[in-house]
Structure formats: structure tokens, C-alpha cells
N, C-alpha and C positions, 0 to 999 in steps of 0.2 A: 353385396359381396364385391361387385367394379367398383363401387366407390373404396372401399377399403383396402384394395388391391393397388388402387391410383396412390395411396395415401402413403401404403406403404413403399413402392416406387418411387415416389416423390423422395422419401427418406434415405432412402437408397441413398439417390442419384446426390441428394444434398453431404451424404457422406460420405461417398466417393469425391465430389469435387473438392471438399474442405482438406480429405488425405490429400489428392490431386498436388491440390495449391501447398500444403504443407510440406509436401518430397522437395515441388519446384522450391522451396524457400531455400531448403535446407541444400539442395543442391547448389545454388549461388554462394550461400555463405561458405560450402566447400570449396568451391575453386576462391573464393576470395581467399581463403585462408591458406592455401595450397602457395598461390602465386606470390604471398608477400612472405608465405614463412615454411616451403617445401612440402612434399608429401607423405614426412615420417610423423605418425602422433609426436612420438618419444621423443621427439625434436619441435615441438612445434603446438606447444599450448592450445592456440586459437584452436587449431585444427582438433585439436583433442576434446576442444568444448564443443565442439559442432558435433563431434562423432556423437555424442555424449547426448545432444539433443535429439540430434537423426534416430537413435535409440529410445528416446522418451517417446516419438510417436511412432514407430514400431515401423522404422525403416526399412526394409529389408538388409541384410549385409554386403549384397551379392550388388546393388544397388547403391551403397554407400562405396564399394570397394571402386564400383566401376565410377562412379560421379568422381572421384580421387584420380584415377588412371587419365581420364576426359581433361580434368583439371590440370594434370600433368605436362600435356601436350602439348603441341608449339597452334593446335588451332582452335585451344580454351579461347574460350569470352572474355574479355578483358571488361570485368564490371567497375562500374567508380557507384559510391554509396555515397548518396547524398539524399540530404533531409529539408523537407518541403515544411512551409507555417502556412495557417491558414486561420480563419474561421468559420467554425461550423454555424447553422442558423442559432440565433440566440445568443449569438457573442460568444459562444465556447470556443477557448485555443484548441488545438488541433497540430500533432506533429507528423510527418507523413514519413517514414522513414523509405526509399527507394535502393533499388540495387538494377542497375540499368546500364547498358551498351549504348545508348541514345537518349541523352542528356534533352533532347530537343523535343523528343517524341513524349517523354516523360510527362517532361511540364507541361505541355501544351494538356494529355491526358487528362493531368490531377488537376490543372484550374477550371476545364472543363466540367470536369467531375463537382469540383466545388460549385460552381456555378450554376447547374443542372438543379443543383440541391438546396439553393438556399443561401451559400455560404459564397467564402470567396477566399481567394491565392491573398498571402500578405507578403510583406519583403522578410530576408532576414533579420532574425534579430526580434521579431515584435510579437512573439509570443515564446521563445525557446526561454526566457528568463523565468517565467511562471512554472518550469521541469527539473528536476535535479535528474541529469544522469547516472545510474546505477548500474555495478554488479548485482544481480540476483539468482542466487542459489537454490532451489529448491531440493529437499532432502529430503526420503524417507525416514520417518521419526522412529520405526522401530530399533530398538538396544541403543537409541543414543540417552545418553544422560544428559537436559539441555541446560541445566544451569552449567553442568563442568563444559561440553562445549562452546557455550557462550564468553565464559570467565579466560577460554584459550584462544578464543577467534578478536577478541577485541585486542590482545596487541598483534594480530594481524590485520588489521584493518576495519573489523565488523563495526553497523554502524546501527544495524537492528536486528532482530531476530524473532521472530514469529509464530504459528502454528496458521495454516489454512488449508483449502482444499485444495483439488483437484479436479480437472475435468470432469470426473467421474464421481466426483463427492468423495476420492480416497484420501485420509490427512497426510497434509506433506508441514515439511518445516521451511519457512521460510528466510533465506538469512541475504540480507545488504550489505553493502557498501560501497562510497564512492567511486566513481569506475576508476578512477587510479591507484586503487587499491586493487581491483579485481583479481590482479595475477599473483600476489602474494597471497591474497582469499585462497584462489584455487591450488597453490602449488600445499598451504598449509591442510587443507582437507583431504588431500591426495597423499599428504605425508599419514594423517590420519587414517589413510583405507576407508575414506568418504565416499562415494562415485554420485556425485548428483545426477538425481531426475533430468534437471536438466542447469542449464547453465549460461546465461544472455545478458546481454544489456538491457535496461530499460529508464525509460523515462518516465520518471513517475512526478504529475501533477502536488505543485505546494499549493494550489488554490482552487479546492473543487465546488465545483458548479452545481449547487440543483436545481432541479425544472419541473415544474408538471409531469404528469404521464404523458399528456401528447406534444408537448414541445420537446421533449426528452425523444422520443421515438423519431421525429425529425430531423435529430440528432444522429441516430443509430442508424438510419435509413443512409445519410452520406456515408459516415463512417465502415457500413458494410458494401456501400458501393466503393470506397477508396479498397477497400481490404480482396475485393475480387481482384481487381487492376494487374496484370501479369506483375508490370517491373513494383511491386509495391510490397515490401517486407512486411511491415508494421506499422499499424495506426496507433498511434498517444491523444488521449485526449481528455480533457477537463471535468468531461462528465461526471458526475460523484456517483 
């Protein structure tokens, strides 16, 4: 019975910190989008897609209102978003997406990090060419009809279009596009009464890697330690 008490605590506690880090995400990406583009949705896209995810993992509102209010202020964080290369063990690229106050304390973290693991810090430039940057939509597929969606989105930029899961194994639809496209993506699905899941950039691998099962885990082992790291948004990596 203690042992299965521990286990379930354990679980707890593992998805309390994963919300935890998830609010913190989403709160940075608010004041970023607050400070370069104000604090009206209705005026202010970015900020509209954050709201937008903040809701995907069941932010509270009261919580979203006030991170916007905080944001607002003359003594907001002034984050700068900068993206770290690397390699994981195995020769896998690695992109480290950061949202940080200290540039200095940053780095020093993630090559640490890398280096703990296996892997190690590279300059720019010598793996971000192996990632195409992306808009990606995710959509609840009910009453959409996805050939006529699709056949509408492509002269707004769409560059694929999908079916996958979701955390929870619920299907969602999944739809790209170049991220300079993104805004004309989102302003066209918002004309359509669309409301995504959610709404982000991503960097997604043109050259994916397989590995063994334990050279693979080796892999995921940095990877999950770069993804706890306070100032650390998102991990990209090659893994297949």
C-alpha cells in the first residue's frame, strides 16, 4: 500500500511541475507579446495566439488576465528570445529555444547542461539549417470538412495539413506553414470562426535521426534535462 501511495505522489508531483513550467512558459511568451504589440487581444495577434495556448493547457483566466496586467507595467521583465545549437550525444542537432533576462547566466546553464550529458554547445548557424521554421495550428477536427478547408488555406499560405493526436490521444488536425505566412494562416482561420487548440511556432527537423533504444534515451535524458531549465522555452531536436 506505501509503495503505491509513493508512486502515486510521485505522479502528482511530476504533474504539478510539468503544469508548473507550462503557466511559467506561457507567461513569458505573454509579456513578450504584450511589450512589442500592447495589451489588447483585438489589436495584437501574437498576444491573441498566446491567449489561445494559455487555454490549450487549461490556464486559468484569472491568471492569464493578471500575467497581461504584470506585462503591462513599467517593472515587466524585459525578456530577449534567443535560440541556442548544439549536439545531443550521437551527433543529434539540437535547438534550444530560451526566453531569458540574462543572456549570460543562460548560456553558461545550457552548455553546462550539454556537457553534463554527453553533448555539447555549437556556434550558430551549424545545425539551425537541418530545421524549417513553422506556423503550426492545431485544430479540433469536429464539423470541419478537410478537403474544402485545405483547398482554402493553401492560398493563404498552407504548406501541409494533417490528422494527429494529442496529449491525451484526442485527434486534432494538424495544419503548417512557413512562419511568414503565419499571420495571414491565423487572421484566415479566425475569419473562418476556427479558434485553435493552440497556435506556435515550431521548428521542425528535415533530417531525422534513428538510434537504438539506449542511445536514443541518452538522447532524451539531455533533452528532458534542457526542457526543466527555468529560462528554456523549447527543445527541437532530430530525434526521429
Amino acid at each position: 500500500m506505501g509503495r503505491i501511495f509513493e508512486v502515486r505522489k510521485h505522479a502528482m508531483f511530476a504533474r504539478w511541475n510539468r503544469m508548473a513550467k507550462q503557466f511559467a512558459r506561457i507567461g513569458k511568451d505573454i509579456t513578450i507579446a504584450v511589450r512589442a504589440g500592447g495589451p489588447e487581444p483585438a489589436n495584437n495577434p501574437a498576444l491573441r495566439r498566446v491567449i489561445q495556448n494559455a487555454r490549450a493547457i487549461n490556464m486559468p483566466k484569472d491568471r492569464i488576465e493578471a500575467a497581461i496586467r504584470r506585462a503591462s507595467g513599467q517593472e515587466a521583465t524585459d525578456y530577449q528570445q534567443v535560440i541556442y545549437e548544439g549536439y545531443a550525444p550521437h551527433g543529434v542537432s539540437v535547438l534550444v529555444e530560451t526566453a531569458t533576462d540574462n543572456p549570460t547566466r543562460t548560456v553558461a546553464s545550457v552548455r553546462n547542461l550539454f556537457s553534463r550529458h554527453g553533448g555539447n554547445l555549437a556556434s550558430t548557424g551549424s545545425v539551425s539549417f537541418l530545421f524549417r521554421r513553422m506556423g503550426v495550428f492545431r485544430l479540433d477536427p469536429a464539423g470541419i470538412d478537410q478537403d474544402e478547408l485545405e483547398l482554402d488555406l493553401i492560398d493563404h499560405g498552407l504548406d501541409e495539413m494533417g490528422e494527429s493526436s494529442g496529449d491525451k490521444g484526442e485527434p486534432q488536425l494538424v495544419v503548417r506553414c512557413e512562419f511568414e505566412n503565419f499571420g495571414q494562416l491565423q487572421k484566415r482561420l479566425e475569419e473562418r470562426g476556427l479558434t485553435p487548440l493552440s497556435a506556435e511556432q515550431e521548428y521542425i527537423c528535415t533530417v531525422p535521426v534513428e538510434l537504438p533504444e539506449a542511445a536514443a534515451n541518452e538522447v532524451l535524458e539531455l533533452i528532458d534535462r534542457l526542457e526543466q531549465d527555468d529560462d528554456v522555452q523549447k527543445v527541437y531536436h532530430a530525434l526521429a
